[in-house]
Legacy VTK file of the C-alpha trace (Angstrom):
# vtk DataFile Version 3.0
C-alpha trace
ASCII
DATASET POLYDATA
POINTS 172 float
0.000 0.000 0.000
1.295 3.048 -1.122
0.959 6.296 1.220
-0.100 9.546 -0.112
3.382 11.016 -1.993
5.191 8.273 -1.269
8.101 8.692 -3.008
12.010 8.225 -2.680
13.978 8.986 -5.440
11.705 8.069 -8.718
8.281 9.305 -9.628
6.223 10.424 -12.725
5.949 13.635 -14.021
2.132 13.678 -13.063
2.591 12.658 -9.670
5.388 15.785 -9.362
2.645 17.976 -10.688
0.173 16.990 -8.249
2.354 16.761 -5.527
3.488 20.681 -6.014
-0.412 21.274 -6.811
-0.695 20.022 -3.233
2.039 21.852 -1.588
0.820 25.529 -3.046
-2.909 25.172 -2.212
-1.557 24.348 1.200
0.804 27.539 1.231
-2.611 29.746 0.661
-4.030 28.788 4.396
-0.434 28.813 5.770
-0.769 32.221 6.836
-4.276 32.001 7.999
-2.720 29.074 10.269
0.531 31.331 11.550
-2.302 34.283 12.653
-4.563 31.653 14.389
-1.172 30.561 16.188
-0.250 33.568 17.068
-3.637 34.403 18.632
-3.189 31.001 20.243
0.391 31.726 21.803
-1.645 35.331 23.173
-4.128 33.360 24.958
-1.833 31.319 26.182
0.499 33.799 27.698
-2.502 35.589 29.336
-3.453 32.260 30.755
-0.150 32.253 32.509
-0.437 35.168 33.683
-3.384 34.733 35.361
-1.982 31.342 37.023
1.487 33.264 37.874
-0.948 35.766 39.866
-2.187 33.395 41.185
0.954 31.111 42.114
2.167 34.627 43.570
-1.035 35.273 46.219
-0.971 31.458 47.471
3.060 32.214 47.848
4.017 29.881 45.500
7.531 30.191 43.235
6.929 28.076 40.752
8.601 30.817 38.003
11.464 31.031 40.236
12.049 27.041 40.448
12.152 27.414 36.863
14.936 29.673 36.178
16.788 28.929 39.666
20.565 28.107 38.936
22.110 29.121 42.024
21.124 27.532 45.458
21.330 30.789 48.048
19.917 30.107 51.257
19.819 26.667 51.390
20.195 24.795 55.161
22.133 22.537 54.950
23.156 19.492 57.297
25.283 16.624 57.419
23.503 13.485 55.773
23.444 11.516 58.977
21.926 14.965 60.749
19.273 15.543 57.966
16.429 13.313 59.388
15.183 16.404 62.240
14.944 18.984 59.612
12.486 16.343 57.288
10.879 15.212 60.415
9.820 19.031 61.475
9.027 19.870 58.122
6.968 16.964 58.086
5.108 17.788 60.904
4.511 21.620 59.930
3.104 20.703 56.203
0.843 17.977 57.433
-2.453 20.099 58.330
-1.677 21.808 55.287
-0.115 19.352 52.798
-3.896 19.194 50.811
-3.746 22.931 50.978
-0.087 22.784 49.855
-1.173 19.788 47.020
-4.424 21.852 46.084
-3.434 25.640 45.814
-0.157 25.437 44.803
1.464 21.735 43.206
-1.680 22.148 40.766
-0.946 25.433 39.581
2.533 24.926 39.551
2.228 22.035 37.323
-0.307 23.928 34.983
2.125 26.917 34.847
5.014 24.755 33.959
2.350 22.832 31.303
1.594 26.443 29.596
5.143 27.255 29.378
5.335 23.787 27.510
2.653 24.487 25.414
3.927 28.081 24.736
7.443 26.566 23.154
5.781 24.006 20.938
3.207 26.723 19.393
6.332 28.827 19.192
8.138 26.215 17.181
4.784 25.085 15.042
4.840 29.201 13.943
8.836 28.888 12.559
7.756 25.625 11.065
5.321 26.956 8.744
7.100 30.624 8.415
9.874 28.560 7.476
7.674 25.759 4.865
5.810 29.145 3.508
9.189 31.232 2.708
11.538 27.538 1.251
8.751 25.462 0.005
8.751 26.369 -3.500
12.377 27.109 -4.081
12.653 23.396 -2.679
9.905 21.680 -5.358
12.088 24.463 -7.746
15.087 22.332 -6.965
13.127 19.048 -6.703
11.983 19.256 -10.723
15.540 20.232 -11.540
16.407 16.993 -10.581
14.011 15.392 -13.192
15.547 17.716 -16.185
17.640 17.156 -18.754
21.047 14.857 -18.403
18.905 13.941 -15.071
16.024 12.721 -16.435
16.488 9.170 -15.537
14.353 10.082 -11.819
11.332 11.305 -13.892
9.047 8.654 -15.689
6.487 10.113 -18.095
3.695 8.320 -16.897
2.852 6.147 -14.186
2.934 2.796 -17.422
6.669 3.907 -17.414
7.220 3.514 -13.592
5.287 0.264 -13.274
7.306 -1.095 -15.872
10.391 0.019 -14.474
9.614 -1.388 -10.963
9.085 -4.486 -12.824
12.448 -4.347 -14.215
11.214 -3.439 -17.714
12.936 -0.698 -19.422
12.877 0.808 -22.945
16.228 1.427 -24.557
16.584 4.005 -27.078
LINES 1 173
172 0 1 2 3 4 5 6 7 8 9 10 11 12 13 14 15 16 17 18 19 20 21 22 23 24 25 26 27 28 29 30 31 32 33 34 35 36 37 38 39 40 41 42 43 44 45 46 47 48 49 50 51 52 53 54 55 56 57 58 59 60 61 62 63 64 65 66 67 68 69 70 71 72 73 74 75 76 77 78 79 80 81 82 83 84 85 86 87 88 89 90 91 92 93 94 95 96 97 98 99 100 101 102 103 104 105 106 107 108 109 110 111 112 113 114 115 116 117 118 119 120 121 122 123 124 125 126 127 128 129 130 131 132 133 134 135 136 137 138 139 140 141 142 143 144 145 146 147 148 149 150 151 152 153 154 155 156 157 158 159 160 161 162 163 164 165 166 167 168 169 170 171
């Protein structure tokens, strides 16, 4: 079963022609697609916001964690010594640890899923400025391939392919 231009190395002219028939009708909505995206990657950055506000009033540093290099301020205690400080923080969180789960882990973990979704809308928008401003040139240099002293990739018809798969090939 062949998949829609499925093609390595040898096809027929016709199935060039439709392929690059595809290609340019999809180039018309490709800019249509980058605004929607961009309106996208607006929401989404006001959606943050809105969850960094509200990381901020609950107390919460789930921007900072994200950019934190440096560890400043940090207690620190010999390993064998380190059980009393996790014991007493144990003991403080627990009337608040569904609080703690609740108000803060879940908005962490949707502020850290936004800036997720942010960088892969961010790379879907270079994807298609990139297909919209090389796609042509490319097919350009993808028929150049199939001219002249080259011509040997191109069959003129899908007969000639089939019969070259099949190991039949005219001579002239």
């Amino acid at each position: 079963m062949n998949m829609a231009f499925d093609f390595l190395g040898t096809l027929s002219s016709t199935r060039l022609q439709d392929f690059r028939s595809f290609l340019e009708a999809q180039l018309l909505d490709i800019d249509e697609e980058i605004n929607y995206l961009y309106v996208e990657l607006n929401n989404l950055k006001q959606t943050l916001e809105s969850f960094s506000e509200a990381n901020a009033y609950f107390g919460g540093s789930a921007l900072n964690s994200l950019y934190d290099t440096e560890l400043n301020n940090i207690v620190r205690s010999p390993k064998q010594n380190d059980s009393e400080p996790a014991s007493l923080m144990a003991k403080v969180k627990k009337p608040f640890i569904s609080t703690i789960k609740y108000k803060l882990e879940k908005n962490e973990y949707k502020i850290k899923k936004l800036f997720d979704v942010i960088e892969q809308t961010k790379e879907s928008i270079d994807r298609k400025s990139i297909a919209k401003s090389q796609t042509i040139q490319l097919l350009n240099n993808i028929e150049t391939l199939f001219v002249d002293g080259k011509s040997r990739f191109l069959f003129k018809n899908d007969e000639e392919m089939s019969n070259f798969s099949q190991g039949i090939v005219d001579v002239l």
